[in-house]
NUMARTOR-733827 format. One record per residue: residue in three letters; residue number from 1; z, y, x of N, C-alpha, C in turn. Coordinates in nm, 3 decimals, padded with zeros to 5 digits. Example, Ala and Ser with C-alpha at 12.3 -4.5 7.8 and 13.67 -1.06 7.14 Angstrom:
// NUMARTOR-733827
 type seq    n_up n_north  n_east   ca_up ca_north ca_east    c_up c_north  c_east
  ALA   1  00.780 -00.569  01.319  00.780  -00.450  01.230  00.780 -00.330  01.320
  SER   2  00.708 -00.225  01.285  00.714  -00.106  01.367  00.787  00.003  01.290
// end
This chain:
// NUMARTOR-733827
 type seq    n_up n_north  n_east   ca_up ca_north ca_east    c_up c_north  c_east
  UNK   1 -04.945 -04.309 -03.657 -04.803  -04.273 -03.672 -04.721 -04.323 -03.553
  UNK   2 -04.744 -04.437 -03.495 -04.697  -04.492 -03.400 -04.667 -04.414 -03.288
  UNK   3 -04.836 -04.417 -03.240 -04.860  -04.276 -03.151 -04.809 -04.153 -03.127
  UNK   4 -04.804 -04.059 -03.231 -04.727  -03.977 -03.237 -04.594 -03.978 -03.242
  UNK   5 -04.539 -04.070 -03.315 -04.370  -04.099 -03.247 -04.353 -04.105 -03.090
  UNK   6 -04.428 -04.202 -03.045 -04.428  -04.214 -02.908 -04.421 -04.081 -02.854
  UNK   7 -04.518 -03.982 -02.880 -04.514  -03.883 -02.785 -04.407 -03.795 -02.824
  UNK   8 -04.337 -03.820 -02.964 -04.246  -03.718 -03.006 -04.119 -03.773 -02.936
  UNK   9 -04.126 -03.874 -02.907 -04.013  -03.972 -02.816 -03.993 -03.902 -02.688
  UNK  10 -04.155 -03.903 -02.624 -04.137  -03.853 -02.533 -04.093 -03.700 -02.492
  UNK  11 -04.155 -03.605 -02.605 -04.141  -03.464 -02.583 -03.970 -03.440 -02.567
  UNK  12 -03.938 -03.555 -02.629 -03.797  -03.498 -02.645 -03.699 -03.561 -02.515
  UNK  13 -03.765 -03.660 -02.496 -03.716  -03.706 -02.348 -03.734 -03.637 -02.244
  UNK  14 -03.843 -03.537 -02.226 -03.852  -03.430 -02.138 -03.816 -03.309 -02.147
  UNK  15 -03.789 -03.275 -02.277 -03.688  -03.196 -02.274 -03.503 -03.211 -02.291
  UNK  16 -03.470 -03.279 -02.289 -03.326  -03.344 -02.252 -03.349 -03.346 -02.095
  UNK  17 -03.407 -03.355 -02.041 -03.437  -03.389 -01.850 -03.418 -03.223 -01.838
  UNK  18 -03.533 -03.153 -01.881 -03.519  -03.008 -01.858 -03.396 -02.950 -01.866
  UNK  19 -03.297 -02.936 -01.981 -03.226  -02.874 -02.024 -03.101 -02.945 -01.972
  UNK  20 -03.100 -03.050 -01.895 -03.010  -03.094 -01.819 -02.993 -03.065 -01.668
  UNK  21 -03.124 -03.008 -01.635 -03.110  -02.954 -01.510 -03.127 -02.782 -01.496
  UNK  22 -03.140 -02.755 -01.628 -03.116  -02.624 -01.636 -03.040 -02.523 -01.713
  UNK  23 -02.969 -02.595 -01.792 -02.809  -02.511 -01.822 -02.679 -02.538 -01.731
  UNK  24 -02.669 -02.449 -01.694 -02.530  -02.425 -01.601 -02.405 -02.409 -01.644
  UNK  25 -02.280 -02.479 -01.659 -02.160  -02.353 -01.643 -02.073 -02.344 -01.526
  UNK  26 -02.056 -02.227 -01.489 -02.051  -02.150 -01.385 -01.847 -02.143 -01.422
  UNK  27 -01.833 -02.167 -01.350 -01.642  -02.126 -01.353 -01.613 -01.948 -01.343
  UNK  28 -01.531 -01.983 -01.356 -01.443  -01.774 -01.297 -01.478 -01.811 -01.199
  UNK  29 -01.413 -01.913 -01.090 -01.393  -01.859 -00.908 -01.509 -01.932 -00.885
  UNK  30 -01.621 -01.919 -00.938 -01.747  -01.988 -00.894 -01.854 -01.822 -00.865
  UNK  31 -01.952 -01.873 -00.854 -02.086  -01.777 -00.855 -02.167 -01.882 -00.795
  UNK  32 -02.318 -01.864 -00.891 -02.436  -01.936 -00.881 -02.534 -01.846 -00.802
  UNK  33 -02.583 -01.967 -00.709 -02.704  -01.842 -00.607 -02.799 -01.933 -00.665
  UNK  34 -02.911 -01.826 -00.672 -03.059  -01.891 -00.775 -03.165 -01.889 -00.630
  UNK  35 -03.235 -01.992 -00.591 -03.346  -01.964 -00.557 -03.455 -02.001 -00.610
  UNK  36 -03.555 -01.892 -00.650 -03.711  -01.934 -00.704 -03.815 -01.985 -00.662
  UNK  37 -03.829 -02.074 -00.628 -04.005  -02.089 -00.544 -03.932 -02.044 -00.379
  UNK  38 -03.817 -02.093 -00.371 -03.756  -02.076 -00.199 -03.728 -01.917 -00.208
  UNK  39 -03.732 -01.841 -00.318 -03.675  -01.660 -00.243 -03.499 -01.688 -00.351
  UNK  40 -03.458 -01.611 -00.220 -03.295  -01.602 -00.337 -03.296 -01.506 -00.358
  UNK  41 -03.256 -01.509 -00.539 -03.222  -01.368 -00.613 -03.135 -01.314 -00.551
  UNK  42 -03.121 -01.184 -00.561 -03.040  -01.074 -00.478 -02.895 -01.058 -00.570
  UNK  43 -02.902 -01.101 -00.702 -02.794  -01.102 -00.759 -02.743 -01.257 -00.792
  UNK  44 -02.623 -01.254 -00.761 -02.592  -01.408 -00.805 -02.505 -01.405 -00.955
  UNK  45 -02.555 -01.551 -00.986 -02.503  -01.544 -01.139 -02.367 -01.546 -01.160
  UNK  46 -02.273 -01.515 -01.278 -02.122  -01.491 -01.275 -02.099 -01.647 -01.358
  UNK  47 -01.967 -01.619 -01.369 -01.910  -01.727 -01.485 -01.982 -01.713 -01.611
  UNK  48 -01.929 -01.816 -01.711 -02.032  -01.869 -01.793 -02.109 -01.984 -01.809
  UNK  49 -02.193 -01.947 -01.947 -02.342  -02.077 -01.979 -02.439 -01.991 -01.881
  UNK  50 -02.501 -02.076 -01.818 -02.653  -01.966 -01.750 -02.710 -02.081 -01.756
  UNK  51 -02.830 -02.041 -01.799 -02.998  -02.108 -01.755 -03.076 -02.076 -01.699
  UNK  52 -03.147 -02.149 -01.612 -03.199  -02.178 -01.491 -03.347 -02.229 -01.550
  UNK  53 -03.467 -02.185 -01.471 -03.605  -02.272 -01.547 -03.616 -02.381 -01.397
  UNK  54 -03.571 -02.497 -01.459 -03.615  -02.632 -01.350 -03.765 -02.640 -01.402
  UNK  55 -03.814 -02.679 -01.292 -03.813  -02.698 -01.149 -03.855 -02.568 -01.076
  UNK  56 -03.879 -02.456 -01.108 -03.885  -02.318 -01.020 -03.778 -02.329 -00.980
  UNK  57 -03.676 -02.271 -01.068 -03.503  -02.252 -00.960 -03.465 -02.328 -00.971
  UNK  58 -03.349 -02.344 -00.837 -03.244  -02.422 -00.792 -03.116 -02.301 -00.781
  UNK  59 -03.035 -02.356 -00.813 -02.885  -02.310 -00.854 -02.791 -02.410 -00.749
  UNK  60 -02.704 -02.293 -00.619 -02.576  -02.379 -00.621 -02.466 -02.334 -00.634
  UNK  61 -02.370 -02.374 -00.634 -02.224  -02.318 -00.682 -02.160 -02.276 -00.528
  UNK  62 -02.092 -02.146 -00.575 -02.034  -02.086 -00.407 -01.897 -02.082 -00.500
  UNK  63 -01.786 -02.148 -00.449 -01.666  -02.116 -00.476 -01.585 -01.983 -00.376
  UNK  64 -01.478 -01.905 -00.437 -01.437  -01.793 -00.393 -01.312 -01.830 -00.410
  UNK  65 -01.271 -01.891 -00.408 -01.139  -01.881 -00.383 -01.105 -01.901 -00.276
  UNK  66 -00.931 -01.887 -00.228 -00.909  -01.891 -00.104 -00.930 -02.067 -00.060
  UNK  67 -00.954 -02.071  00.040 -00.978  -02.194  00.117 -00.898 -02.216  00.233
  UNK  68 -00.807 -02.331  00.260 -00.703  -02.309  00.382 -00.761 -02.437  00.466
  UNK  69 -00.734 -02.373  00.562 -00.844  -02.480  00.720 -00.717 -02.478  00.813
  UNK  70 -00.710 -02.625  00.825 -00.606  -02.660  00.933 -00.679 -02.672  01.048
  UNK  71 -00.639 -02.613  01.151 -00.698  -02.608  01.274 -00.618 -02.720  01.404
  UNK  72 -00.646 -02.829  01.422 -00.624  -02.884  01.502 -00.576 -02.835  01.623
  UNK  73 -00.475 -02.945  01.657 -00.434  -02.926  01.827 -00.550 -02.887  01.912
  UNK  74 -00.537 -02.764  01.987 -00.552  -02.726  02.114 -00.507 -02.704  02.210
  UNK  75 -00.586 -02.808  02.290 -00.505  -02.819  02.471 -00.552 -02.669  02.550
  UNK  76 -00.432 -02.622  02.588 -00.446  -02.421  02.606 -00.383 -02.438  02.748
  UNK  77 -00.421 -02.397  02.855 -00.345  -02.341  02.970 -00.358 -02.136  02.950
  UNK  78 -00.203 -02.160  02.929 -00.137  -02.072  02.912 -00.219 -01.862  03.015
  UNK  79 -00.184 -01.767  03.018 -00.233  -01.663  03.156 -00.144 -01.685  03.274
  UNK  80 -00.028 -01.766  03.238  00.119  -01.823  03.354  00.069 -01.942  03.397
  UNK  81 -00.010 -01.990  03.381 -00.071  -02.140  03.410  00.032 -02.268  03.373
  UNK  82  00.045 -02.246  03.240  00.137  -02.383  03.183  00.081 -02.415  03.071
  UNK  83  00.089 -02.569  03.089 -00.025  -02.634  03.006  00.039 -02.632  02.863
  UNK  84 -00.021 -02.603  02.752  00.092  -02.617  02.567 -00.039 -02.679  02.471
  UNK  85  00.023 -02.712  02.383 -00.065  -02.770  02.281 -00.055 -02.685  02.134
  UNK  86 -00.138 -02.602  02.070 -00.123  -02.521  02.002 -00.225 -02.562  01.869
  UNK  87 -00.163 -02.542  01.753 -00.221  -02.562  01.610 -00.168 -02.452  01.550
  UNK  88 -00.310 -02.419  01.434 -00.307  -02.347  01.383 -00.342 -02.363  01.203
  UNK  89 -00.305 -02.279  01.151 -00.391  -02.262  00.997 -00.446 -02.126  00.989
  UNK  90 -00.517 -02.111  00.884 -00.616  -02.050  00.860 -00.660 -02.057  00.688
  UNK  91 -00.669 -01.931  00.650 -00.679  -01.869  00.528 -00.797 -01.772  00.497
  UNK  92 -00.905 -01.814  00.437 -01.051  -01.724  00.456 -01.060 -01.780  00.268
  UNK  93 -01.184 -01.662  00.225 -01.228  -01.674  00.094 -01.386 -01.610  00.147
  UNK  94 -01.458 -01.673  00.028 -01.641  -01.618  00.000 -01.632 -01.502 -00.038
  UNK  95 -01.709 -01.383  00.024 -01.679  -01.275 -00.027 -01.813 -01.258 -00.112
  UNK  96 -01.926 -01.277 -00.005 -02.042  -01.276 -00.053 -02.136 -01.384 -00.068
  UNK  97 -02.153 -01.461 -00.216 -02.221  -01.583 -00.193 -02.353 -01.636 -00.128
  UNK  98 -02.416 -01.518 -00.142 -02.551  -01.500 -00.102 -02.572 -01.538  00.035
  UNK  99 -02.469 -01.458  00.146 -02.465  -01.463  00.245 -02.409 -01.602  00.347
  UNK 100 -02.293 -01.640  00.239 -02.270  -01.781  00.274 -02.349 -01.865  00.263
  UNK 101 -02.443 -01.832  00.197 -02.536  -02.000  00.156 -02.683 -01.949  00.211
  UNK 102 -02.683 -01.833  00.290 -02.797  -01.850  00.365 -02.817 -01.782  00.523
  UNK 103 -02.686 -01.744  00.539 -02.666  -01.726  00.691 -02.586 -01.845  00.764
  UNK 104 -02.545 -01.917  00.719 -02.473  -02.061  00.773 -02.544 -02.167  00.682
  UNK 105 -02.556 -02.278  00.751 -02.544  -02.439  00.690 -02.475 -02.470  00.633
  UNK 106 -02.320 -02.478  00.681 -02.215  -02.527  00.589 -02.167 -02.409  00.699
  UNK 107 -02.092 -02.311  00.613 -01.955  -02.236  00.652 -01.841 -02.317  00.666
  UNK 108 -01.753 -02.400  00.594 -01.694  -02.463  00.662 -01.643 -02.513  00.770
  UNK 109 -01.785 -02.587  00.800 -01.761  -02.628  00.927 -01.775 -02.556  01.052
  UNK 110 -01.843 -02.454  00.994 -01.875  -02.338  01.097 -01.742 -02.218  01.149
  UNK 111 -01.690 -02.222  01.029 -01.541  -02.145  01.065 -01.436 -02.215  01.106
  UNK 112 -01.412 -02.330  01.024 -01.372  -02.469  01.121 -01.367 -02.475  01.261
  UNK 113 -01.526 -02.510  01.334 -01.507  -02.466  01.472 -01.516 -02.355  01.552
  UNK 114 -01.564 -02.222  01.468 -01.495  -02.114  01.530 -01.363 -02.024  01.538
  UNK 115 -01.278 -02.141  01.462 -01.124  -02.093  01.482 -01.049 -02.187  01.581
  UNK 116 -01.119 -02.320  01.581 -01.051  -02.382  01.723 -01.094 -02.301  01.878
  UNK 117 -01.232 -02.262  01.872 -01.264  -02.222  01.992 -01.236 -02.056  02.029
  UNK 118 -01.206 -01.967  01.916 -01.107  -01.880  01.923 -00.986 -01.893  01.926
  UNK 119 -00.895 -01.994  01.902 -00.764  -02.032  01.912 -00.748 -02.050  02.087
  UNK 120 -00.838 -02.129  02.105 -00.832  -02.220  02.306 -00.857 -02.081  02.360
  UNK 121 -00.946 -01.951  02.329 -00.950  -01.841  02.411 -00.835 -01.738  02.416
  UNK 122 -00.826 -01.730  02.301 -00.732  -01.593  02.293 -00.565 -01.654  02.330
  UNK 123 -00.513 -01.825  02.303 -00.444  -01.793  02.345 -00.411 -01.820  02.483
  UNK 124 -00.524 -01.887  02.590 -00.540  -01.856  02.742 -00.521 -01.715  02.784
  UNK 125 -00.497 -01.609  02.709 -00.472  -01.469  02.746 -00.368 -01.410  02.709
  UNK 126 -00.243 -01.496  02.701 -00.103  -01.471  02.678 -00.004 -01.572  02.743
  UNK 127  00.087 -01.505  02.801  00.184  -01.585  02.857  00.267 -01.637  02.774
  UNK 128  00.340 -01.701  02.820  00.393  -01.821  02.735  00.561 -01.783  02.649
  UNK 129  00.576 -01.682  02.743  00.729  -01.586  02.650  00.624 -01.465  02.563
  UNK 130  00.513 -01.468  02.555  00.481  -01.387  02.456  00.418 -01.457  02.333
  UNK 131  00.384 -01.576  02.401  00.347  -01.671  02.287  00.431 -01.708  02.158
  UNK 132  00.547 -01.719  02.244  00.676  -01.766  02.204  00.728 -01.647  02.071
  UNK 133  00.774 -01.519  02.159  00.846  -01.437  02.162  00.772 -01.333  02.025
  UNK 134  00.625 -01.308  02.061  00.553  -01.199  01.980  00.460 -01.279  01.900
  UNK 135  00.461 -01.402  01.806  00.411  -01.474  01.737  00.304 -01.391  01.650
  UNK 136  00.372 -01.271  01.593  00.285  -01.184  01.464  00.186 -01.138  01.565
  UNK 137  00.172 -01.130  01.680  00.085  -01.061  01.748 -00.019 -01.141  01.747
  UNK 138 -00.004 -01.254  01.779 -00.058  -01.368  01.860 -00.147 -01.379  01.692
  UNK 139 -00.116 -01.377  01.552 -00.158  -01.402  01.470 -00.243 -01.278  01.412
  UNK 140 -00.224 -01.194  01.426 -00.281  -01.053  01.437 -00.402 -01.067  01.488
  UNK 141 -00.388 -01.060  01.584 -00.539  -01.126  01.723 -00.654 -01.194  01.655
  UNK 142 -00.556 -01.309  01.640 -00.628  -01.382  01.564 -00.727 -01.414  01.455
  UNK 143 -00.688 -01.282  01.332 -00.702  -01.280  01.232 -00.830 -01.176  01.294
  UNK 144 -00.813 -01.073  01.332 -00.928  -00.947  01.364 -01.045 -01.022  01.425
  UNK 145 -01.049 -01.154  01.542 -01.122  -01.185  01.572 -01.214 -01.269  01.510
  UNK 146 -01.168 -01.333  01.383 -01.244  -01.410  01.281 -01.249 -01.407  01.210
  UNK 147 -01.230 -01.243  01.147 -01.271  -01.171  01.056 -01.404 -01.109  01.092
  UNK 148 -01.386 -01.068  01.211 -01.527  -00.988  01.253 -01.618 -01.060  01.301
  UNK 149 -01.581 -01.185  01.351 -01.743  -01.246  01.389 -01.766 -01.352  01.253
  UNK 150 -01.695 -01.371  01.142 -01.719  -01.423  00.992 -01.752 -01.332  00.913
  UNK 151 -01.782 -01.196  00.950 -01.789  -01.105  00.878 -01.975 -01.125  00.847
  UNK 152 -02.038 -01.128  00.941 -02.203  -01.147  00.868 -02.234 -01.292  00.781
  UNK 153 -02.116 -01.389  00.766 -02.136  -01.502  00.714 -02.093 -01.474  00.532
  UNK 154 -02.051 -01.370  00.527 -01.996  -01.334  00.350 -01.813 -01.357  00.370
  UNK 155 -01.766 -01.371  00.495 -01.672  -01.438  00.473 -01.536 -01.361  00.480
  UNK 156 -01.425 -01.345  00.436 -01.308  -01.283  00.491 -01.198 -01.360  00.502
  UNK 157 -01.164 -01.376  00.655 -01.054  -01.415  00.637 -00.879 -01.349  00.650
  UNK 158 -00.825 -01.372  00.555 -00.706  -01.322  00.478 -00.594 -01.334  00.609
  UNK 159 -00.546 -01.438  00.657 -00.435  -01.462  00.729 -00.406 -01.633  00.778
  UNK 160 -00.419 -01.603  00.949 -00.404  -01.699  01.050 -00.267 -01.689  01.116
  UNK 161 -00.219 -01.821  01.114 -00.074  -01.838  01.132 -00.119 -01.939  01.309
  UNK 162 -00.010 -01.927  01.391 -00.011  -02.055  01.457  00.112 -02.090  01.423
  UNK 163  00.102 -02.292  01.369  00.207  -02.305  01.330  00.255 -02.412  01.459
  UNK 164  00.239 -02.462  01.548  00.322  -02.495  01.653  00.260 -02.481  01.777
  UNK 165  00.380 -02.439  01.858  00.362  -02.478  02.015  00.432 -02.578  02.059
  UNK 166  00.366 -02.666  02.155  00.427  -02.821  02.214  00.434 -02.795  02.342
  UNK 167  00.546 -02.760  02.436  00.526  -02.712  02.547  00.588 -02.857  02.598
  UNK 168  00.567 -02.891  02.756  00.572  -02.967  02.818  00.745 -02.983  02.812
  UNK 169  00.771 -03.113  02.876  00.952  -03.146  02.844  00.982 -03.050  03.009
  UNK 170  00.945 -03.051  03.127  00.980  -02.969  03.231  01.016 -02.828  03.161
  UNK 171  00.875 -02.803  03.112  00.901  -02.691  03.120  01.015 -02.600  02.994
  UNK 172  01.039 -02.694  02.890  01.125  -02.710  02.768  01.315 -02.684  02.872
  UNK 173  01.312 -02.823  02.935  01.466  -02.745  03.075  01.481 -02.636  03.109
  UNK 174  01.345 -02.611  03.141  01.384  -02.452  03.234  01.364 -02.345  03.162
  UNK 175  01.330 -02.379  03.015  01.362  -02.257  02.923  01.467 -02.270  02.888
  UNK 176  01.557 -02.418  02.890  01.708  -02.401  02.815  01.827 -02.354  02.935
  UNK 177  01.747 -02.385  03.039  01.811  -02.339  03.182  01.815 -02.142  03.208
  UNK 178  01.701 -02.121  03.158  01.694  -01.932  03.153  01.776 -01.921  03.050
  UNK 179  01.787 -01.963  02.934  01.829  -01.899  02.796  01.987 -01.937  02.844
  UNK 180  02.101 -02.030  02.909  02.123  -02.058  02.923  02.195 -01.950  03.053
  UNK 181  02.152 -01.925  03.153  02.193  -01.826  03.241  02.160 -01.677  03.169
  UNK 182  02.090 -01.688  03.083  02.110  -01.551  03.013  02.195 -01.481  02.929
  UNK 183  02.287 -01.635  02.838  02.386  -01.638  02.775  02.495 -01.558  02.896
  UNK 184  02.497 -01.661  02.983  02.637  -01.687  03.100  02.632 -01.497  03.149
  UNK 185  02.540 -01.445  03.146  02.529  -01.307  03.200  02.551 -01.188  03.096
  UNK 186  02.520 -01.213  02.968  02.543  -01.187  02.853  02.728 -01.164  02.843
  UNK 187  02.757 -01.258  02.819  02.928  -01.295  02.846  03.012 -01.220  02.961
  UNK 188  02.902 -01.234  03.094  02.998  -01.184  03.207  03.000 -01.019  03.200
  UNK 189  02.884 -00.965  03.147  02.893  -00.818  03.112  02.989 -00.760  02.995
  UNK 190  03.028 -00.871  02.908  03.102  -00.792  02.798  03.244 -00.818  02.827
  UNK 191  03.294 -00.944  02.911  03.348  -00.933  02.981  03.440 -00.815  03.118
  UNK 192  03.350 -00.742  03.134  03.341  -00.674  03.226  03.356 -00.532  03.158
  UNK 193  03.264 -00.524  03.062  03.300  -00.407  03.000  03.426 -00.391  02.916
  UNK 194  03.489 -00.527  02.850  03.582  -00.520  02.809  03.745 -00.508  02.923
  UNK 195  03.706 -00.499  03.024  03.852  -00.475  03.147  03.854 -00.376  03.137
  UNK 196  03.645 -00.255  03.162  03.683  -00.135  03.162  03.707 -00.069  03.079
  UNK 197  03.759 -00.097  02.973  03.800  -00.050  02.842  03.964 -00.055  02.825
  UNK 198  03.997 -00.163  02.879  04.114  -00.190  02.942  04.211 -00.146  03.017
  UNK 199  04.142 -00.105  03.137  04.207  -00.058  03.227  04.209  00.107  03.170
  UNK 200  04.131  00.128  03.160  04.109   00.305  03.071  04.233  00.300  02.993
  UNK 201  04.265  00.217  02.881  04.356   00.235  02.790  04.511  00.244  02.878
  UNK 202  04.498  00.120  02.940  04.613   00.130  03.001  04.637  00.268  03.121
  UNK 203  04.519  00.314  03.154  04.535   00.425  03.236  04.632  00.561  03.161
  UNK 204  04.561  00.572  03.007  04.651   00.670  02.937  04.780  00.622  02.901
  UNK 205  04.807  00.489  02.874  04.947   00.497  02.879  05.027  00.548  02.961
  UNK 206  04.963  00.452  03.101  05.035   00.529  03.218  05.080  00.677  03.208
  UNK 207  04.987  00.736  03.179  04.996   00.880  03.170  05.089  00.948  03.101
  UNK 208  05.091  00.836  02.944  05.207   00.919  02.814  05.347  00.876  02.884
  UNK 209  05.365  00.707  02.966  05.474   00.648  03.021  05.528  00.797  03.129
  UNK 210  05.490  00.803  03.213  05.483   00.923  03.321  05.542  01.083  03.253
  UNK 211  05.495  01.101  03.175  05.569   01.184  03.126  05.647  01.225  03.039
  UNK 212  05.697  01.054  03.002  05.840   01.062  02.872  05.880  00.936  02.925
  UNK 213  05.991  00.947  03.050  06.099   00.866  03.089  06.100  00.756  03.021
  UNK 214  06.117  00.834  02.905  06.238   00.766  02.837  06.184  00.630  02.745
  UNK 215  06.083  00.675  02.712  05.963   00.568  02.675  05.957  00.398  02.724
  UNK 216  05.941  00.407  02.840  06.003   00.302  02.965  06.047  00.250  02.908
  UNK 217  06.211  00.250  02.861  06.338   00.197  02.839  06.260  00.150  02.694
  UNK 218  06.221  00.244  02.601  06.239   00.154  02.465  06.075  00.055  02.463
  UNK 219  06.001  00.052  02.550  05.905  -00.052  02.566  05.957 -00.138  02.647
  UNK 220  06.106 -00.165  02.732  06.136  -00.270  02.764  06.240 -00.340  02.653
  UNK 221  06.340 -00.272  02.553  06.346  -00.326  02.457  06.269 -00.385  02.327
  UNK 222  06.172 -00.350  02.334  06.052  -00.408  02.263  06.001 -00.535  02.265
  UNK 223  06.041 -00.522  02.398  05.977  -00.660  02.525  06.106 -00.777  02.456
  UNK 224  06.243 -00.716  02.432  06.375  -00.844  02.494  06.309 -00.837  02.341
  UNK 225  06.289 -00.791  02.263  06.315  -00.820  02.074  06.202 -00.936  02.065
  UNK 226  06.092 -00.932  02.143  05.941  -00.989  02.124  05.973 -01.194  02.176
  UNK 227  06.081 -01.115  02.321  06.107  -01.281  02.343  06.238 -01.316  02.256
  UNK 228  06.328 -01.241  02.241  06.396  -01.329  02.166  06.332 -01.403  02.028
  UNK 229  06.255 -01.311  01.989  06.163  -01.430  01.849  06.155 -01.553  01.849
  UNK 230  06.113 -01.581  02.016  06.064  -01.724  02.073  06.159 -01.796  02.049
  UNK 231  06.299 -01.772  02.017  06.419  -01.864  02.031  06.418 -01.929  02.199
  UNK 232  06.389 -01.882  02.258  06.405  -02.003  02.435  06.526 -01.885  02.467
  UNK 233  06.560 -01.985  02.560  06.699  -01.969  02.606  06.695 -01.894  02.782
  UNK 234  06.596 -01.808  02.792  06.554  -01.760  02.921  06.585 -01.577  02.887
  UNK 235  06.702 -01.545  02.951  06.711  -01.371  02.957  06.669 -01.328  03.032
  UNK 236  06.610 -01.200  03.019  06.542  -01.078  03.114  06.601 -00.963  03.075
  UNK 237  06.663 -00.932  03.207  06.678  -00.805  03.235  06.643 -00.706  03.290
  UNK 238  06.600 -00.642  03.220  06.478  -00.514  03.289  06.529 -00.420  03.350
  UNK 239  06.501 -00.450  03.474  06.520  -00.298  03.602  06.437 -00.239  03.670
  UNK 240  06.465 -00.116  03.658  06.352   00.010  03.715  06.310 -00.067  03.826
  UNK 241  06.176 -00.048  03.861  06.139  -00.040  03.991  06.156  00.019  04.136
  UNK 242  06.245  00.144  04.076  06.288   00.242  04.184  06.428  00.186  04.208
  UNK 243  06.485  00.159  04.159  06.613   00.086  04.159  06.594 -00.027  04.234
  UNK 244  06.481 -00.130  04.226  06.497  -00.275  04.297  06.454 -00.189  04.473
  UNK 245  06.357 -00.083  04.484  06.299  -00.031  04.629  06.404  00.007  04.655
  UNK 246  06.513  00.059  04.599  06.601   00.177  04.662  06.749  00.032  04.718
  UNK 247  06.732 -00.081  04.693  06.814  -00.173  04.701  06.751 -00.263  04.859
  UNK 248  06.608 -00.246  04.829  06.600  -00.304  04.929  06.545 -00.226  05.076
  UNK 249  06.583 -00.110  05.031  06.565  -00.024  05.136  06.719 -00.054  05.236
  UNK 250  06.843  00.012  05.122  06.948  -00.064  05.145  07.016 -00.203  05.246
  UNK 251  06.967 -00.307  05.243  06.926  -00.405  05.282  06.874 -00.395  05.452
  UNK 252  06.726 -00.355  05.415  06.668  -00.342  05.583  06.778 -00.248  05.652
  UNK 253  06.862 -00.148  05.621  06.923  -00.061  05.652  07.063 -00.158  05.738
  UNK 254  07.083 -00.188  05.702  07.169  -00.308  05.725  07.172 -00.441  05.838
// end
């Protein structure tokens, strides 16, 4: 009786070992890749209880959800030859588990450093007012190029941002120095356009003045009503212009 307890002790101790390494549960944003005797099943398991026969298969968990990878500072000389320091993020998900867990080691780390060393290339092939200026582009680029060479790894990635540029303090002046004379030129044109808008208007007055005399006279009373408002104690008296020439013609005559 002894005996047989013992081994009933044991049967059951080996199966608690079994059934601990071979019931699974599997999440929603999970999927289980099975390999048998080293071949991986072609289908991977879903969410759920799943069982597994240990020690033939091994089961690992591929998560699918999105995954965000901060991409470290990169030291970039610019296509203008100016040195910037550029970081990025990065947004990729498992498309295909199978492929992640047996065309890479660790994906991670593998997309990890192929978004820094696509970051240092692509943006050496933009100048530094387009860096600036066309950002969605610069992220655009980005995204197509590590989508398609992550593409045999199972992988997609969704959307790459660069989130700063650190440009040198020189060269930081002489952008506030352009933006700065661009204002001042900005100003001197509207400026400019606003005289010739000006002078135009006043050209048609001239024109309505010119051919109603009489006009003259009640835009110089307009004038005495406008200063007397002021209350100051300074009178003007308004005389033709032809009147002051014809006086001092007078004069030299003399």
């Amino acid at each position: 009786m002894d005996f047989a307890m013992i081994l009933i002790g044991v049967g059951v101790v080996i199966i608690l070992i079994w059934l601990s390494n071979s019931v699974f549960v599997i999440k929603e944003w999970e999927r289980g890749v099975v390999l048998r005797l080293g071949r991986m099943q072609p289908d991977p398991l879903g969410a759920g209880l799943r069982l597994v026969f240990f020690p033939i298969d091994k089961l690992t968990r591929i998560s699918l959800r999105i995954e965000t990878l901060d991409v470290p500072p990169q030291d970039v000389i610019t296509r203008d030859n100016v040195s910037v320091k550029v970081n990025a993020v990065c947004y990729f998900r498992v498309v295909d588990a199978n492929l992640a867990l047996s065309q890479v080691q660790n994906y991670l780390y593998a997309t990890s450093q192929l978004a820094q060393t696509t970051l240092r290339s692509l943006i050496g092939q933009f100048e530094l007012d387009s860096i600036l200026s066309e950002r969605e582009k610069v992220n655009a680029k980005l995204q197509q190029i590590l989508d398609q060479d992550t593409e045999p790894w199972g992988i997609k990635v969704t959307k790459v941002e660069v989130k700063q540029v650190d440009i040198p303090e020189n060269m930081q002046r002489a952008i506030a120095r352009q933006a700065e004379a661009e204002r001042e030129r900005r100003a001197k044109i509207i400026a400019a356009e606003g005289e010739f808008q000006a002078s135009a208007k006043l050209s048609e007055a001239a024109a309505v003045l010119q051919k109603e005399p009489t006009a003259i006279q009640l835009r110089y009373l307009q004038t005495l009503v406008e200063i007397g408002v002021e209350k100051n104690t300074t009178v003007i008296f308004p005389l033709p212009v032809d009147v002051i020439s014809q006086w001092m013609k007078s004069l030299e005559k003399k």
